[in-house]
C-alpha positions as CSV (number, residue, x, y, z in Angstrom):
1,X,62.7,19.9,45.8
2,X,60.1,17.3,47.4
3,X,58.1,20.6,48.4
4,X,57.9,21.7,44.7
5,X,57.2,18.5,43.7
6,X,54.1,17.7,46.1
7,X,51.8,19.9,44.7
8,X,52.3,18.6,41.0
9,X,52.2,15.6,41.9
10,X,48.9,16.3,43.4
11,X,47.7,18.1,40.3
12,X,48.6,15.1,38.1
13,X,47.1,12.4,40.4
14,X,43.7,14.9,40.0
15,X,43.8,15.2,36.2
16,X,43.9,11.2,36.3
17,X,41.3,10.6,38.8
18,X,39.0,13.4,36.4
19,X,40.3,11.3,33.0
20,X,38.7,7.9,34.6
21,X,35.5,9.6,36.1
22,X,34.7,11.0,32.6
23,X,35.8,8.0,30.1
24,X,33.8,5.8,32.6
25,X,30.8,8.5,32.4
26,X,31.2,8.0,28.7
27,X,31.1,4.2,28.9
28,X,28.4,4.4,30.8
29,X,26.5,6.6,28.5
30,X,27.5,3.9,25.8
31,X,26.5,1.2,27.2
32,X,23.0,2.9,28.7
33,X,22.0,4.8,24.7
34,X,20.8,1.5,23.2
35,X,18.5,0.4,25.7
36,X,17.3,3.7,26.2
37,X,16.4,4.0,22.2
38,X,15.1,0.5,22.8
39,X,13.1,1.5,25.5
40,X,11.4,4.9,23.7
41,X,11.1,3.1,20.7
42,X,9.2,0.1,22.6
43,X,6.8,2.7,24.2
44,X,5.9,4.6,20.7
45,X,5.6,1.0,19.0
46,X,3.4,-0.5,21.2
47,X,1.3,3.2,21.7
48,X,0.9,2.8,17.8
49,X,-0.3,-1.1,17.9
50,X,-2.8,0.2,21.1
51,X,-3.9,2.6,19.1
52,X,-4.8,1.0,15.9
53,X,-6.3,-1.7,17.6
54,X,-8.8,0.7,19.1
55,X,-9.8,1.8,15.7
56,X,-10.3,-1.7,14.1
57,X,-12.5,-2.1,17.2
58,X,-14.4,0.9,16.1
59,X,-14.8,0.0,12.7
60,X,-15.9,-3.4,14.6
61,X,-18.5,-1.6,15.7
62,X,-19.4,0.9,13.0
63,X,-20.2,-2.5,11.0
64,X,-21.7,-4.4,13.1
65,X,-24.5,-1.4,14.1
66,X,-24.8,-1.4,9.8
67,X,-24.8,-5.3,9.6
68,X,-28.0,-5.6,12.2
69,X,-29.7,-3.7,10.2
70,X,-29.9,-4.8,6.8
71,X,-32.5,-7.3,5.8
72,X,-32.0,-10.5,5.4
73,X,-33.9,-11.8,2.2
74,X,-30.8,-12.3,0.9
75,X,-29.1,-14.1,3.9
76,X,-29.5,-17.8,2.9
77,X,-26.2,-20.6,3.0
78,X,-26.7,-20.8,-1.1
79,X,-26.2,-17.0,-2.2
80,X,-22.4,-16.5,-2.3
81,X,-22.5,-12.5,-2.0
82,X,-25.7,-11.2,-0.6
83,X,-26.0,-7.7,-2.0
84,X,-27.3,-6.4,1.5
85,X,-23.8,-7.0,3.4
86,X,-21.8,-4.4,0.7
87,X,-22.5,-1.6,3.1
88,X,-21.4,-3.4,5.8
89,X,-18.0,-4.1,4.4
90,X,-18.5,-0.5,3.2
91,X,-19.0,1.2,6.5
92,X,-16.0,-0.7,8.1
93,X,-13.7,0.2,4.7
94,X,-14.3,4.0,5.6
95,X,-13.8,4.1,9.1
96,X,-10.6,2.4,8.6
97,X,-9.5,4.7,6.2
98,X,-10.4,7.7,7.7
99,X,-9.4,6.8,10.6
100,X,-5.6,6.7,8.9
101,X,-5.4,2.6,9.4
102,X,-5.0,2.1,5.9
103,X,-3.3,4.3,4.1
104,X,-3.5,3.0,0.7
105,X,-7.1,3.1,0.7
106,X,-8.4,4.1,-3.3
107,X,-5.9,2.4,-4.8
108,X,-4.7,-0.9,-6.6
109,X,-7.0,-3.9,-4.8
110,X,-8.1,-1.3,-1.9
111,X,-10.9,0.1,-2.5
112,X,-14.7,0.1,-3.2
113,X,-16.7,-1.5,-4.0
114,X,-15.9,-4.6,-1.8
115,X,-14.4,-7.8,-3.6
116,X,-16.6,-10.8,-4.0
117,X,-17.1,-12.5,-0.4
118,X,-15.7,-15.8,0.0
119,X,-19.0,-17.3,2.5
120,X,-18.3,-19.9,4.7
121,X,-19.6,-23.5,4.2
122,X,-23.2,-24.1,5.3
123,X,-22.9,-21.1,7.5
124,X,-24.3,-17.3,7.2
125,X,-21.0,-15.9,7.2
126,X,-19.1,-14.3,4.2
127,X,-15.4,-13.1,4.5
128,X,-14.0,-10.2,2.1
129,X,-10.4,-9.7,1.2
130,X,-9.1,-6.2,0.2
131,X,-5.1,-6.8,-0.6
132,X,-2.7,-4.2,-0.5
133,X,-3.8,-2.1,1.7
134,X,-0.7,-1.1,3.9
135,X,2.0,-0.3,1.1
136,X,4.1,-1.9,3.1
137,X,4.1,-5.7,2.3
138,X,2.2,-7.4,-1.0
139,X,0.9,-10.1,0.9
140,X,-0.7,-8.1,4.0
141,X,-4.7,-8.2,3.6
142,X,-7.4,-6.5,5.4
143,X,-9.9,-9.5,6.1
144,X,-13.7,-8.2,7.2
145,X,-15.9,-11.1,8.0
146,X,-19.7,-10.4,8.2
147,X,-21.8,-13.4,10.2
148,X,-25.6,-12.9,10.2
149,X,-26.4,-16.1,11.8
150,X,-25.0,-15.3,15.4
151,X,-27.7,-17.0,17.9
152,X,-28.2,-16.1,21.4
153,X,-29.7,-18.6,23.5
154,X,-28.6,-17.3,27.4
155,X,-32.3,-15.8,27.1
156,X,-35.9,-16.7,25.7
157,X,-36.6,-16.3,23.1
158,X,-33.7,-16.5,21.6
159,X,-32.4,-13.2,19.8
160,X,-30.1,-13.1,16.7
161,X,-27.5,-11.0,15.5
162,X,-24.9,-9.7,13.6
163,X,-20.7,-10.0,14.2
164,X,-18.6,-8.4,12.1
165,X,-14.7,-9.1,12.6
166,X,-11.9,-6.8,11.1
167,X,-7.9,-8.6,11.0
168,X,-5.0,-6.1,9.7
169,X,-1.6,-6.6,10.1
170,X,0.2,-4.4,12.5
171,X,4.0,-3.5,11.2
172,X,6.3,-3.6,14.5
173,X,9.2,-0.8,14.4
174,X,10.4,-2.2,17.4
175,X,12.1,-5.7,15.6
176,X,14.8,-3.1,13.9
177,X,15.8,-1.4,16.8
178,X,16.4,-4.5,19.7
179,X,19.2,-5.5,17.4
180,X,21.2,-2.4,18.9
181,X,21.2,-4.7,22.1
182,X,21.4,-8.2,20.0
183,X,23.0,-7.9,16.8
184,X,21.1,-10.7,14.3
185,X,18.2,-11.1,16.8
186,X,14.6,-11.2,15.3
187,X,11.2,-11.7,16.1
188,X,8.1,-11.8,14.0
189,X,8.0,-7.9,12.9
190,X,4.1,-8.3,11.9
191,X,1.3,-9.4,14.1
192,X,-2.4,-9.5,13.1
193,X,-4.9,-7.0,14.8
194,X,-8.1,-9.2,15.0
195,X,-11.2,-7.2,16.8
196,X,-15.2,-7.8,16.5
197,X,-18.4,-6.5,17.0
198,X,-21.6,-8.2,17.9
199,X,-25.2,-6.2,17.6
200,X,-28.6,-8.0,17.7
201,X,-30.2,-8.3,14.5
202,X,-33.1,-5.2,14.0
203,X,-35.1,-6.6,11.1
């Protein structure tokens, strides 16, 4: 009887030993899925910020090469909105929206021409707001500053320039998926993408 017995026994204690090695596998897999989705999600989210932030730089750039130039007739601290920076703000506007960083671009409060510049006190800088540009929040504005005054004095003479500056808001996926690991946790989902562009003045 104990002969028969043996071998089921055997069999049983087997088809235990498999039951725990595969529930554990699948507790493992349980507790390992959200931080992998964490993890891939992190990697494409901050690809995607890394990415637009290298073409705000090139729009940067694109304006800045514009900005220097332009004349400057017009550049003086008592004329509000100098005609001769609207292709500046322009040439930035297209590059971001070909370049896919705003996709509402043509539509409601973004688009050309450029708004009004708002110049900054008793300096040759003038700042223009285009709102609504990301069709994902109202409030998010793409902010292009256009400063003809920069001076360079680490050489004689001294040269001047342009800096143009472009701030969007980047929209984080990421904030979503990290409460899969921490249910209620948040973070700021938006950060600004600030970048600039300095070129020395040609006229």
């Amino acid at each position: 009887m104990n002969l028969v017995l043996a071998p089921r026994r055997a069999i049983h204690r087997l088809q235990e030993m498999l039951w725990r090695s595969e529930g554990s596998a699948l507790l493992e897999f349980a507790l390992t899925l959200p931080l992998l989705v964490v993890f891939v999600v992190g990697i494409f989210d901050f690809s995607g910020a890394f990415n637009q932030k290298q073409k705000i730089e090139q729009a940067a750039q694109e304006g800045a090469i514009v900005a220097a130039a332009q004349p400057t007739n017009d550049i003086t601290v008592t004329n509000a909105n100098p005609d001769s920076l609207r292709p500046v703000v322009s040439a930035v506007f297209n590059s971001l929206d070909e370049s896919g960083v705003i996709p509402l671009a043509g539509s409601g409060a973004c688009k050309l021409p450029p708004p009004a510049g708002v110049q900054t006190s008793g300096k040759l800088e003038w700042a223009y707001t285009f709102l609504g540009c990301s069709g994902v929040s109202v409030g998010d504005t793409l902010v292009i500053t256009v400063n003809r005054g920069w001076v360079d004095t680490s050489n004689s003479p001294a040269a001047v320039g342009s800096i143009v500056t472009v701030t969007y808001p980047y929209h984080w996926r990421f904030n979503s998926v990290i409460q899969l690991l921490i249910p209620g946790a948040s973070y700021s989902a938006v950060t600004d993408l600030t970048e600039s562009a300095t070129v020395h003045n040609q006229t």
